[in-house]
Residue frames as a rotation matrix with the C-alpha (Angstrom) as fourth column:
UNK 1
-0.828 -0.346 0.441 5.21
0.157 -0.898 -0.411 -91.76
0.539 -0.271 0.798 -74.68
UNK 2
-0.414 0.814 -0.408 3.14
0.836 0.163 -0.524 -90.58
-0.360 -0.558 -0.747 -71.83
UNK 3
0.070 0.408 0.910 0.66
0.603 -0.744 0.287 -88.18
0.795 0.529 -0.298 -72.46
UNK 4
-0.897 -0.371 -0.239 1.05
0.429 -0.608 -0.668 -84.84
0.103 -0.702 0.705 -70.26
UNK 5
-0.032 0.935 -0.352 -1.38
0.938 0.150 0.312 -84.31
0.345 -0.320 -0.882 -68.03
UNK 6
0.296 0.337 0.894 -3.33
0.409 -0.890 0.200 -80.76
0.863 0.306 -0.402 -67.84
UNK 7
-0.716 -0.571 0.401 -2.40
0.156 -0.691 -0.706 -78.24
0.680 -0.443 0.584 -65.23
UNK 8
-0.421 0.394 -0.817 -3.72
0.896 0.321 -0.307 -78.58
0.141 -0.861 -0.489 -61.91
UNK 9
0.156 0.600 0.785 -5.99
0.534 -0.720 0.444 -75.53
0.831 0.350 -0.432 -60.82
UNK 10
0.586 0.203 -0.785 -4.45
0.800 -0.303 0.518 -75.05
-0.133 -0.931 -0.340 -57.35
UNK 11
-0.521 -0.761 -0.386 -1.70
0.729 -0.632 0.262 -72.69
-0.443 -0.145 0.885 -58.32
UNK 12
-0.825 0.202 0.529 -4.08
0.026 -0.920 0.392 -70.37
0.565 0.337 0.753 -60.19
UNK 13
0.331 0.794 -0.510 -6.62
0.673 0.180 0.717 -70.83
0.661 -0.581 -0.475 -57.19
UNK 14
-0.067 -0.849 -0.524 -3.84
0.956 -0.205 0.212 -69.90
-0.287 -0.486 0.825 -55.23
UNK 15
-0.600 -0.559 -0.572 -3.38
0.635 -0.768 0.084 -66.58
-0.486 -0.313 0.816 -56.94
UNK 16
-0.248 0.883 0.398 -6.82
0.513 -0.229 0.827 -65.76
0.822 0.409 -0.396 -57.69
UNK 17
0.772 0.462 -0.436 -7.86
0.592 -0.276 0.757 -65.72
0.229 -0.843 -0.487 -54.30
UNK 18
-0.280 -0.696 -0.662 -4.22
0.853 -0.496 0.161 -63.70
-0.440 -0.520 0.732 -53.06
UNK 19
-0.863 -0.447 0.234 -5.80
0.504 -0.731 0.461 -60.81
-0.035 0.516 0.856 -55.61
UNK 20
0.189 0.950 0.249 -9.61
0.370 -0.303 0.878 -60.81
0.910 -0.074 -0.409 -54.77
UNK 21
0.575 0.093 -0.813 -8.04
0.787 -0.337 0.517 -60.54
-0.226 -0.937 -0.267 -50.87
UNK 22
-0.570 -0.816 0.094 -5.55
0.820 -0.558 0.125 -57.88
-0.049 0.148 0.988 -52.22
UNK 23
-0.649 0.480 0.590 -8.73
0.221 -0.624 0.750 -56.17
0.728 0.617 0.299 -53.56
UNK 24
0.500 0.739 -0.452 -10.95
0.566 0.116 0.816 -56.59
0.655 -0.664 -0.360 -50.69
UNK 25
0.156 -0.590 -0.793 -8.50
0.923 -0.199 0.330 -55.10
-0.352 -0.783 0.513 -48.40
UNK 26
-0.859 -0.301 0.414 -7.84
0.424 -0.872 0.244 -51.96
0.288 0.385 0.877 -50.92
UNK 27
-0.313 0.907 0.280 -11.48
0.056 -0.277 0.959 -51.57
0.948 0.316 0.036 -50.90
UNK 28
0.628 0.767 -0.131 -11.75
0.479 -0.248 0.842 -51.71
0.614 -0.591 -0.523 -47.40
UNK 29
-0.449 -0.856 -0.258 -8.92
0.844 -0.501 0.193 -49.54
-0.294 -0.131 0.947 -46.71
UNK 30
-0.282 0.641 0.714 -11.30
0.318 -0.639 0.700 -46.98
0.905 0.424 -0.024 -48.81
UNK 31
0.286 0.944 -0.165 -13.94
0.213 0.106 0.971 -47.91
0.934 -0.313 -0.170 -46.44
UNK 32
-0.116 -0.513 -0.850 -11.07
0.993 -0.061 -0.099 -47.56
-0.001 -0.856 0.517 -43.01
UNK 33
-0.659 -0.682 0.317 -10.02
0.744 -0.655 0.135 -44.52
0.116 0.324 0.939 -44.08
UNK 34
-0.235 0.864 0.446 -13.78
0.241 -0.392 0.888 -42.83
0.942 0.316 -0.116 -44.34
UNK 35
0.553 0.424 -0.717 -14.48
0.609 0.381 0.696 -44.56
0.568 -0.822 -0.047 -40.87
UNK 36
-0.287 -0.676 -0.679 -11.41
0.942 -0.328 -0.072 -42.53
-0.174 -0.660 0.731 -39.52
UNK 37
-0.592 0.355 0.723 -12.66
0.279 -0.751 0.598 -39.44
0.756 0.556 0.346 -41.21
UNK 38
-0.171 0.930 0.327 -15.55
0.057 -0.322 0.945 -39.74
0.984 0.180 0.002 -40.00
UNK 39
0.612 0.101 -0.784 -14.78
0.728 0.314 0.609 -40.44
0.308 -0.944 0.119 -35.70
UNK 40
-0.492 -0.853 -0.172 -12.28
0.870 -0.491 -0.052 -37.33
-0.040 -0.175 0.984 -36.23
UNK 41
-0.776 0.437 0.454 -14.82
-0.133 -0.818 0.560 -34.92
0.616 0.375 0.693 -37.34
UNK 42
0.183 0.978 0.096 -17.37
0.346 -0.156 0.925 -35.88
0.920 -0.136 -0.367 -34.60
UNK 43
0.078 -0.336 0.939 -17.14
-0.754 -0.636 -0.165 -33.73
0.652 -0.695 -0.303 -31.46
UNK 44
-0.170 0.074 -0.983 -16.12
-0.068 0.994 0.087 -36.10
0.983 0.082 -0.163 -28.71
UNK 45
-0.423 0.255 0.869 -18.43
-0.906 -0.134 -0.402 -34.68
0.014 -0.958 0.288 -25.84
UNK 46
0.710 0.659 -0.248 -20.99
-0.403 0.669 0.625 -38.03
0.578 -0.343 0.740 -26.23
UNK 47
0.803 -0.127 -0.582 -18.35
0.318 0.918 0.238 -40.30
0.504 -0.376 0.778 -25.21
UNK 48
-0.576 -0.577 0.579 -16.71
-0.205 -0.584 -0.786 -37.77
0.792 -0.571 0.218 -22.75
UNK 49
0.093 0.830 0.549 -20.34
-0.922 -0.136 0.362 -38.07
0.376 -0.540 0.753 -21.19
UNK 50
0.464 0.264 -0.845 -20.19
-0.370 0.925 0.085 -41.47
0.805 0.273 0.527 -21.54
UNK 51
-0.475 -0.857 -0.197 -16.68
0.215 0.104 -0.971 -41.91
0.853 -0.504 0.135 -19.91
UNK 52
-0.704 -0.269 0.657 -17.88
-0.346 -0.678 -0.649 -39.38
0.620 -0.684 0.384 -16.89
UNK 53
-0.008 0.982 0.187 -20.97
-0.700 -0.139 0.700 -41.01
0.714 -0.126 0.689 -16.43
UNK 54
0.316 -0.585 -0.747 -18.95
-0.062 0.773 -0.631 -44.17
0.947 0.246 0.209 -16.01
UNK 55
-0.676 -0.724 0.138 -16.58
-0.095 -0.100 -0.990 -42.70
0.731 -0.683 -0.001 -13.39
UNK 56
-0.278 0.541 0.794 -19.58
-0.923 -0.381 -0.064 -41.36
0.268 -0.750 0.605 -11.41
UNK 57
0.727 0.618 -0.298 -21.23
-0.395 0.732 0.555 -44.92
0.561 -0.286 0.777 -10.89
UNK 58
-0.032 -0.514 -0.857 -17.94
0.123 0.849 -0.514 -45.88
0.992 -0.122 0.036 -9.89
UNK 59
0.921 0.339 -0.191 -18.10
0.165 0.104 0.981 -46.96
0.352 -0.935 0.040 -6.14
UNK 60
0.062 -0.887 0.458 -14.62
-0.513 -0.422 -0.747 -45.18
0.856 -0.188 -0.482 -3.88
UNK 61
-0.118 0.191 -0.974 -13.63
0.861 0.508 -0.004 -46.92
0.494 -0.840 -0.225 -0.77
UNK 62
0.766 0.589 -0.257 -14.56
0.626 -0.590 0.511 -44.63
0.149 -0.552 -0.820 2.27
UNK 63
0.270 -0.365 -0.891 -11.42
0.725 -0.532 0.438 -43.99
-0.634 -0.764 0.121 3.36
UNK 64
-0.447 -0.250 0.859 -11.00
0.877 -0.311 0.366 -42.14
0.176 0.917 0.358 -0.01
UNK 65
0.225 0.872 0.435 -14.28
0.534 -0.484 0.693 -40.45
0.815 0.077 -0.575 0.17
UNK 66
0.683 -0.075 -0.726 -13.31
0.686 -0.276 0.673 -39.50
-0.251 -0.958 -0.137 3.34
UNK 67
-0.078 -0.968 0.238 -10.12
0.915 0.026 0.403 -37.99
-0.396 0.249 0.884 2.23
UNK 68
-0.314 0.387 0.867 -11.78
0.833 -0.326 0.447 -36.37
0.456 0.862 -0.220 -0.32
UNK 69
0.331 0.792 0.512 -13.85
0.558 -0.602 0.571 -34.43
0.761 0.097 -0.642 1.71
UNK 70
0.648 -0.294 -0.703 -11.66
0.457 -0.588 0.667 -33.46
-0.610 -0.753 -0.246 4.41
UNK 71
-0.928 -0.333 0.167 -9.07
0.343 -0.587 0.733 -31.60
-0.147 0.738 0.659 1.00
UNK 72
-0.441 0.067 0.895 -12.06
0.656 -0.656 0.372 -30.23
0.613 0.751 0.245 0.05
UNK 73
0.748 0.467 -0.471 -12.76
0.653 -0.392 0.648 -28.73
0.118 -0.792 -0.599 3.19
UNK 74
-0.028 -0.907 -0.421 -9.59
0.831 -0.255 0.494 -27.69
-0.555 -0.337 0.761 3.51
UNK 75
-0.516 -0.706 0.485 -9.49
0.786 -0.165 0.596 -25.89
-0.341 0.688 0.640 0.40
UNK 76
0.400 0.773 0.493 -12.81
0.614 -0.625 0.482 -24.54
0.681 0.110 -0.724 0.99
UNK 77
0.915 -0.144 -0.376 -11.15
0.164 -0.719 0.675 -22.36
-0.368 -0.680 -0.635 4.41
UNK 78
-0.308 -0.833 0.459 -8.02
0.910 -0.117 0.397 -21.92
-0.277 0.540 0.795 1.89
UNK 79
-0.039 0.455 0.890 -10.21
0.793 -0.528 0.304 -20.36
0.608 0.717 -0.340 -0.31
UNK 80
0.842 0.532 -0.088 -11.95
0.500 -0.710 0.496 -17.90
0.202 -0.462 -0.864 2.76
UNK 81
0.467 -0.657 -0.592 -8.61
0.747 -0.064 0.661 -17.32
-0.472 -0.751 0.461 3.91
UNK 82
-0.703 -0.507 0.499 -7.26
0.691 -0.317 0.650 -16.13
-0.171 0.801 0.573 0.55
UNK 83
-0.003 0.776 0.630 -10.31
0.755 -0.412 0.510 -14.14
0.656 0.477 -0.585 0.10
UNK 84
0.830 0.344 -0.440 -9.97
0.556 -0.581 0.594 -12.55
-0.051 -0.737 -0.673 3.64
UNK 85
0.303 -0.815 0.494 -6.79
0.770 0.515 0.377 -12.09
-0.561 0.266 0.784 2.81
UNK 86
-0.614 -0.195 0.765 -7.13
0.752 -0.438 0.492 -10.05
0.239 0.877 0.416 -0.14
UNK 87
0.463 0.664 0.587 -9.84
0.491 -0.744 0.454 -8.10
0.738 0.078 -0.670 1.19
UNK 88
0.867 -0.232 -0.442 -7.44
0.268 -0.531 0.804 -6.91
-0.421 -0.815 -0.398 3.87
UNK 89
-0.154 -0.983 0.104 -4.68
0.840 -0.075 0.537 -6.59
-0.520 0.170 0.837 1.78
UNK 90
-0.047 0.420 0.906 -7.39
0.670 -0.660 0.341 -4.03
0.741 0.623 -0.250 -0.58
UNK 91
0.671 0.677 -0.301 -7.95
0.633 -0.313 0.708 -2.54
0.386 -0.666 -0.639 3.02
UNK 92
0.141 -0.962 -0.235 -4.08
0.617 -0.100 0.781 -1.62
-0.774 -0.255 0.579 3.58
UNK 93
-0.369 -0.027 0.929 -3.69
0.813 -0.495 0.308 -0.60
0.451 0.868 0.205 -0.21
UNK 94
0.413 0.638 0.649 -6.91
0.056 -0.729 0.682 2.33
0.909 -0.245 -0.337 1.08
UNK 95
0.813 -0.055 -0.580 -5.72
0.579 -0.031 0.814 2.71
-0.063 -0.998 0.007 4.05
UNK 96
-0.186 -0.954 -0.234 -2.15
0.703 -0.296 0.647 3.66
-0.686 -0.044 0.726 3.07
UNK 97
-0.320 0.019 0.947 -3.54
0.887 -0.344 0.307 5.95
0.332 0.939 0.093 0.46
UNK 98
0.844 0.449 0.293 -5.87
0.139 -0.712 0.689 7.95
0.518 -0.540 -0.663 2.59
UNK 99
0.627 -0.288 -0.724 -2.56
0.702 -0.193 0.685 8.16
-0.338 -0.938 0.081 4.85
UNK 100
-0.329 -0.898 0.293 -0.38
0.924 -0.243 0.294 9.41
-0.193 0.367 0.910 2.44
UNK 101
0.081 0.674 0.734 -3.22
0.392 -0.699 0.598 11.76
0.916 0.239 -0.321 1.14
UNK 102
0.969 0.242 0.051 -3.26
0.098 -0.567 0.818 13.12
0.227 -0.787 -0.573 5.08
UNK 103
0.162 -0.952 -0.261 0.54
0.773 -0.042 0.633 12.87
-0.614 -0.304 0.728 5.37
UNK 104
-0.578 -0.245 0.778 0.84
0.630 -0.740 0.235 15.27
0.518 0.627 0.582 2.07
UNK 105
0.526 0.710 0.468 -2.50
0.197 -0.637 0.745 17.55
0.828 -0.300 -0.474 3.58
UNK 106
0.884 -0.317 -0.343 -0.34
0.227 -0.349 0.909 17.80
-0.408 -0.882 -0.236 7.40
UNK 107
-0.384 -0.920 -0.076 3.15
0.810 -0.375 0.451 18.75
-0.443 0.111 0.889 5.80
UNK 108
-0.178 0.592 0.786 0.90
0.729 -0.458 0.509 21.43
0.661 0.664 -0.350 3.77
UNK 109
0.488 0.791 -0.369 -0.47
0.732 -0.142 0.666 22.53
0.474 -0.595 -0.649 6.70
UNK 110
0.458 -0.579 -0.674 2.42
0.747 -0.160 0.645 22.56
-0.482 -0.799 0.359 8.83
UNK 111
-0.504 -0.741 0.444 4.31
0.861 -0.476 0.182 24.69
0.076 0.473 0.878 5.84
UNK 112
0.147 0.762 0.631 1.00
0.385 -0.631 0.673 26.97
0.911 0.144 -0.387 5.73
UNK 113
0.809 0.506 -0.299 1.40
0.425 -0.151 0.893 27.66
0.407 -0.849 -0.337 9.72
UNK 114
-0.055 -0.995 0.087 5.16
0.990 -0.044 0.131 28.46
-0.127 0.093 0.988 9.28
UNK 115
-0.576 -0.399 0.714 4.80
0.788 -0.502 0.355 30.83
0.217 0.767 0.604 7.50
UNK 116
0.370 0.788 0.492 1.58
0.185 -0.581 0.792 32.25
0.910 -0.202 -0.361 9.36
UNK 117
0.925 0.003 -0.380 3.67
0.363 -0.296 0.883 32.12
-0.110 -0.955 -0.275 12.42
UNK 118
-0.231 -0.971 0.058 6.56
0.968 -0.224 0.110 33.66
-0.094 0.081 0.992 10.87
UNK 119
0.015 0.624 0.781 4.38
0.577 -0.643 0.503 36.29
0.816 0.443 -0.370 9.62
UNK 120
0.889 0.439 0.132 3.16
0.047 -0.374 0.926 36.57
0.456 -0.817 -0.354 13.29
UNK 121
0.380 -0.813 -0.441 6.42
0.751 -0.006 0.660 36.51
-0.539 -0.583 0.608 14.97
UNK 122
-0.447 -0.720 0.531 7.50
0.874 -0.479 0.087 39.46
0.191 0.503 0.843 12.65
UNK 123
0.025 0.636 0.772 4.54
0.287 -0.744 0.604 41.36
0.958 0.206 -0.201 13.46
UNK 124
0.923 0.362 -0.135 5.27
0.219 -0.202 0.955 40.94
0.318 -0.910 -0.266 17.15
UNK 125
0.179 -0.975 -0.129 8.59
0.980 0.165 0.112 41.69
-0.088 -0.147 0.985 16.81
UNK 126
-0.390 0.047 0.920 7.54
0.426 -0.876 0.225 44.76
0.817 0.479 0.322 14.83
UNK 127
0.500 0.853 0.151 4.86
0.239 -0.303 0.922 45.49
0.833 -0.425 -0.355 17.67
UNK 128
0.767 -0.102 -0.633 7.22
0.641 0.104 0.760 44.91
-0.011 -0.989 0.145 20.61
UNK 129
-0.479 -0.870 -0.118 10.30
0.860 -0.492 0.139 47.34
-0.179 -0.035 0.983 19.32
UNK 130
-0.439 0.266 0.858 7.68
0.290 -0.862 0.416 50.13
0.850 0.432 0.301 18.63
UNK 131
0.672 0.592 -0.445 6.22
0.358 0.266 0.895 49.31
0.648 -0.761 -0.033 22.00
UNK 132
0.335 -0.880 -0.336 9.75
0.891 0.180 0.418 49.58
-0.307 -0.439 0.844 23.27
UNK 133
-0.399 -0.180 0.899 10.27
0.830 -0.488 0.270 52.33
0.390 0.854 0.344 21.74
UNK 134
0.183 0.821 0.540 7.59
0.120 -0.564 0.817 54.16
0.976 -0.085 -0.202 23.40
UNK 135
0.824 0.287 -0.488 8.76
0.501 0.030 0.865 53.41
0.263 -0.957 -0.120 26.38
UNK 136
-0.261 -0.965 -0.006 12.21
0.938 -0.255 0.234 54.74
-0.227 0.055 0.972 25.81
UNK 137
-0.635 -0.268 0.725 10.94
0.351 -0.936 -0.038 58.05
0.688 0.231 0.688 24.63
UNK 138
0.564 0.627 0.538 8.72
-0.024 -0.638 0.769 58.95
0.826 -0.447 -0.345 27.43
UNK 139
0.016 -0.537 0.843 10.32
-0.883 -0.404 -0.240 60.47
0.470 -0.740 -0.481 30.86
UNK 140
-0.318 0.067 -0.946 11.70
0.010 0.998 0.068 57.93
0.948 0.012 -0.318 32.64
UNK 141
-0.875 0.417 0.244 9.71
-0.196 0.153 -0.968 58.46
-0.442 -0.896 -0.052 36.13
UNK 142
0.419 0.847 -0.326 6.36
-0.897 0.331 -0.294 57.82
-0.141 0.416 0.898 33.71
UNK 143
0.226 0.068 -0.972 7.81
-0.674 0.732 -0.105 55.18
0.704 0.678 0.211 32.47
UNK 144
-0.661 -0.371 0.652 8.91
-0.551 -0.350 -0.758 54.22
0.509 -0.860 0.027 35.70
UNK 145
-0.316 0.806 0.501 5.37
-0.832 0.018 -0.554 53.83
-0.455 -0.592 0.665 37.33
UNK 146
0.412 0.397 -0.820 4.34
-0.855 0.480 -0.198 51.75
0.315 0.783 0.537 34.24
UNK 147
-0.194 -0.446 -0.874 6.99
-0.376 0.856 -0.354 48.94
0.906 0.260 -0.334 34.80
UNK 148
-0.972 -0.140 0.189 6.27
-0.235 0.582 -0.778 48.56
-0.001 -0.801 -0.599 38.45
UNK 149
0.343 0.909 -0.237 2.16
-0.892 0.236 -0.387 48.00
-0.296 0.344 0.891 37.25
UNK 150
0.061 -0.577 -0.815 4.20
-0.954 0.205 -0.217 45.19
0.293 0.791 -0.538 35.36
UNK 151
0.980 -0.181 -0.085 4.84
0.200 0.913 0.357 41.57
0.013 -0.367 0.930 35.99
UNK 152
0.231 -0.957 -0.177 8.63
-0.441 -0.265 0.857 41.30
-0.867 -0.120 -0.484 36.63
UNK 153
-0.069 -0.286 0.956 9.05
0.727 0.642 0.245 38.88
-0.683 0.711 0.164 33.88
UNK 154
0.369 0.336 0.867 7.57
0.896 0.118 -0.428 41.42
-0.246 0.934 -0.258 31.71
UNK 155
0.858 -0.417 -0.300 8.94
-0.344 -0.900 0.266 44.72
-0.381 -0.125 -0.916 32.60
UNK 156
-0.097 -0.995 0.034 12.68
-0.204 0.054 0.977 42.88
-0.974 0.088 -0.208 32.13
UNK 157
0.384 0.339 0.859 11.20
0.750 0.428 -0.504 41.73
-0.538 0.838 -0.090 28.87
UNK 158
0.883 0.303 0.359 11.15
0.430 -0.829 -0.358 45.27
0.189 0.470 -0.862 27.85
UNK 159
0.627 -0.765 -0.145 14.32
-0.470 -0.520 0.713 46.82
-0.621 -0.379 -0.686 29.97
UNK 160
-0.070 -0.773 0.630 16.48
0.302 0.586 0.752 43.96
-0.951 0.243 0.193 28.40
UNK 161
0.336 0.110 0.935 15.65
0.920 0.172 -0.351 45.70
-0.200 0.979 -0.043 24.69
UNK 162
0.940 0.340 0.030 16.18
0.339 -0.920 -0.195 48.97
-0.039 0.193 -0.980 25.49
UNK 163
0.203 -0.949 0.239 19.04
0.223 -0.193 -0.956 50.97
0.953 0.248 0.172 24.93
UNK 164
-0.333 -0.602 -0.726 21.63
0.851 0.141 -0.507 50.51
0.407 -0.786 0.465 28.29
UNK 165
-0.844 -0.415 0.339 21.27
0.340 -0.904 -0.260 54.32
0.414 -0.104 0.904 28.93
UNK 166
-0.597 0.776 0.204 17.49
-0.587 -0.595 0.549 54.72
0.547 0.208 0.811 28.99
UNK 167
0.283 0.359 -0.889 17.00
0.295 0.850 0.437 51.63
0.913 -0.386 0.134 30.77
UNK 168
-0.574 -0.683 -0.451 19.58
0.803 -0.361 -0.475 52.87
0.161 -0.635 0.756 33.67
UNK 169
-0.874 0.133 0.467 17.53
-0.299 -0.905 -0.303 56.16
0.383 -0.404 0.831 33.73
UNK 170
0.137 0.972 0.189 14.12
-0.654 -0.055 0.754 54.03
0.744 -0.227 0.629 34.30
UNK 171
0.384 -0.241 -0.891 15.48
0.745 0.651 0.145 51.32
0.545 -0.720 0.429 36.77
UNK 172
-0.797 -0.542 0.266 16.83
0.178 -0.633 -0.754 54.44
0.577 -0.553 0.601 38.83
UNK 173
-0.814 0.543 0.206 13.38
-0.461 -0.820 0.340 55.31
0.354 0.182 0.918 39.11
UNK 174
-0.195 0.628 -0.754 12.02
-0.347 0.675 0.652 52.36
0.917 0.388 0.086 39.76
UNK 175
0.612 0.068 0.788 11.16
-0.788 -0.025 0.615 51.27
0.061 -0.997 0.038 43.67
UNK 176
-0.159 -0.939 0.305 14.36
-0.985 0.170 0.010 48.82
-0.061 -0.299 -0.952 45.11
UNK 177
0.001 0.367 0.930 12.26
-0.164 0.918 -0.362 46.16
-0.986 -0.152 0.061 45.94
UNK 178
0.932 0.303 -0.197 10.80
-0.262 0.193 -0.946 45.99
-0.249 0.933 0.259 41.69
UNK 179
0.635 -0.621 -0.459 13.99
-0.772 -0.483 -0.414 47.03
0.035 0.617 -0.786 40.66
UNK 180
-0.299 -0.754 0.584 16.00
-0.829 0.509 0.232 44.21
-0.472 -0.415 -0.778 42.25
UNK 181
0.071 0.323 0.944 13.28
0.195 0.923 -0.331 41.53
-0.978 0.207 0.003 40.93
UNK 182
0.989 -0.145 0.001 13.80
0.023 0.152 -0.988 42.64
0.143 0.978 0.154 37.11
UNK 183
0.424 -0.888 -0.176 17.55
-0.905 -0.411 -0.110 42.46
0.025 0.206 -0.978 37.65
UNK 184
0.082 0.038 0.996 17.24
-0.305 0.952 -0.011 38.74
-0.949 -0.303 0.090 38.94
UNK 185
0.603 0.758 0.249 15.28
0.080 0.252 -0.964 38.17
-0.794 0.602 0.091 35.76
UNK 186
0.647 -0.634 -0.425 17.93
-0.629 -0.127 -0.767 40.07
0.432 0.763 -0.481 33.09
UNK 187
-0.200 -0.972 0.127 20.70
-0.960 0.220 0.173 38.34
-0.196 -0.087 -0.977 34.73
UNK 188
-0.402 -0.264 0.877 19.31
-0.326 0.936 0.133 34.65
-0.856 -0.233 -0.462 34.61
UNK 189
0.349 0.552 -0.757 18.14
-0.659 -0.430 -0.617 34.98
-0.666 0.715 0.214 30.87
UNK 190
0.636 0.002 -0.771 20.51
-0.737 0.296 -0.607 33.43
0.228 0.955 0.190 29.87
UNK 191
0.068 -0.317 0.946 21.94
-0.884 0.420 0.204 31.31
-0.462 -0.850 -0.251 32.70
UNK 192
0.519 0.516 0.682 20.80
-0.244 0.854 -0.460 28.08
-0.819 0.073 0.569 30.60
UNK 193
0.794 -0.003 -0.608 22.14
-0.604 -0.112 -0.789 28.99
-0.065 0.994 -0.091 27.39
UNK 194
0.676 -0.690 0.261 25.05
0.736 0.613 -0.286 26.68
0.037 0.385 0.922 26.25
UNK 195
0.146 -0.933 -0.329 28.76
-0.272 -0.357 0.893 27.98
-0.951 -0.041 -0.306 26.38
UNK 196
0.941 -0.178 -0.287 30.49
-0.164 0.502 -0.850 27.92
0.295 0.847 0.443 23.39
């Protein structure tokens, strides 16, 4: 019989070493894991800086550069434009305020002067039938003398209010020539007026 020969050491070599690397890996898995920790939690301006500093050295062809600067020109008389822009558009805005503010102040006005020239048109209405009046109650050969002092316009002013009767006794009275030019006058008073 042969004698059996001892057990070779590669298979437990073999799975020695597959459990120190099993371990070595856990352990630096630990050690990953820290490292990741630890590049998350630092702010990442350095190597933003880094990066930018980078770019800057890089070298652009011209016609780039060129480019470059003729957009940011551009964008630089965008800009003024947009700026002039707005400051005329703030200028309109005030403008149209201050108009409205003088549109509201002239309809005011105008309502305020209505009403002062209604006022006044009532008071010369009031003034000219008491006027009229007067002339109706005084003899008509006085009254007479008065209208031919008169412009024609005005004298008919006055005849055309009076009562028919009292007029008729001062236009008797009146000289032919006068008399004839305030009759012109009453008759074409209303020459103009619309028909209905």
């Amino acid at each position: 019989m042969k004698q059996a020969k001892s057990p070779s050491g590669k298979p437990l070599t073999v799975i020695i070493l597959t459990l120190l690397t099993s371990a070595a890996i856990r352990l630096g898995a630990g050690d990953l894991a820290g490292a990741s920790e630890k590049i998350l939690s630092e702010p990442p301006a350095p190597r933003v800086e880094k990066v930018a500093k980078k770019v800057e050295k890089c070298q652009q062809p011209p016609d780039v550069v060129a480019l470059m600067r003729v957009l940011n020109e551009r964008k630089a008389r965008l800009d003024q434009r947009e700026k002039r822009l707005q400051d005329r558009l703030q200028a309109l805005n005030i403008a149209q305020k201050k108009l409205d503010e003088n549109r509201k102040a002239l309809v005011a006005a105008e309502k305020r002067l209505e009403e002062t020239l209604t006022i006044a048109d009532k008071a010369a209405e009031q003034d000219l039938a008491k006027l009229t009046a007067v002339y109706e109650d005084m003899k008509p050969k006085n009254a007479a003398r008065l209208f031919e002092s008169m412009a024609p316009e005005f004298a008919a002013g006055f005849l055309g209010r009076m009562d028919p009767q009292r007029a008729a006794a001062i236009m008797s009275s009146i000289q032919p020539q006068r008399a004839y030019e305030i009759s012109l006058i009453l008759a074409g008073r209303n020459a103009g007026a619309p028909e209905n």
